[in-house]
Steps between C-alpha positions, in 0.01 A plus 500: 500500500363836543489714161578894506138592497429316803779609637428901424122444563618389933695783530263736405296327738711546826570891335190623412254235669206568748514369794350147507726460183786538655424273761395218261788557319725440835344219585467399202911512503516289803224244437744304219287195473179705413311297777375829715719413824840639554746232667778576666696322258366722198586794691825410594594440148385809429636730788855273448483564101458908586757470780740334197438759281543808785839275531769584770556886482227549690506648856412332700672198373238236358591162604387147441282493791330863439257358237372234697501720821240744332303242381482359863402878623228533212330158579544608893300822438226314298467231769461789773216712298347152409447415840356843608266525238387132633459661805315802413244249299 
């Protein structure tokens, strides 16, 4: 349960943060277990609960794949600059 405090004290956060706030904040957002790795199941549930809430008005149309699609494309990108940085070591 998250009380109104806590709740007021995030968004000022993400408004009025600095930088590495912000960030920490995000991931913070994704990373639901608290464990300091984002899965691709946490961030689906959270890319399909803000997909639910954006609901169906939106153009283009979300559907049910769209969540998981973007999830695919964000792991994808951090797989590719993972394995350059590899290289570049």
């Amino acid at each position: 349960m998250l009380k109104m405090q806590e709740f007021v004290m995030g968004l000022s956060v993400l408004a009025r943060g600095s930088l590495p706030e912000r960030l920490q904040w995000a991931f913070n957002l994704y990373d639901i277990n608290g464990d300091g790795i984002i899965t691709k199941d946490e961030m689906l549930d959270i890319v399909s609960a803000i997909y639910e809430m954006m609901g169906r008005f939106t153009m283009p149309v979300i559907d049910e794949c769209s969540a998981r699609d973007h999830v695919e494309k964000v792991f994808q990108v951090g797989l590719n600059i993972a394995v350059m940085v590899t290289a570049w070591l």
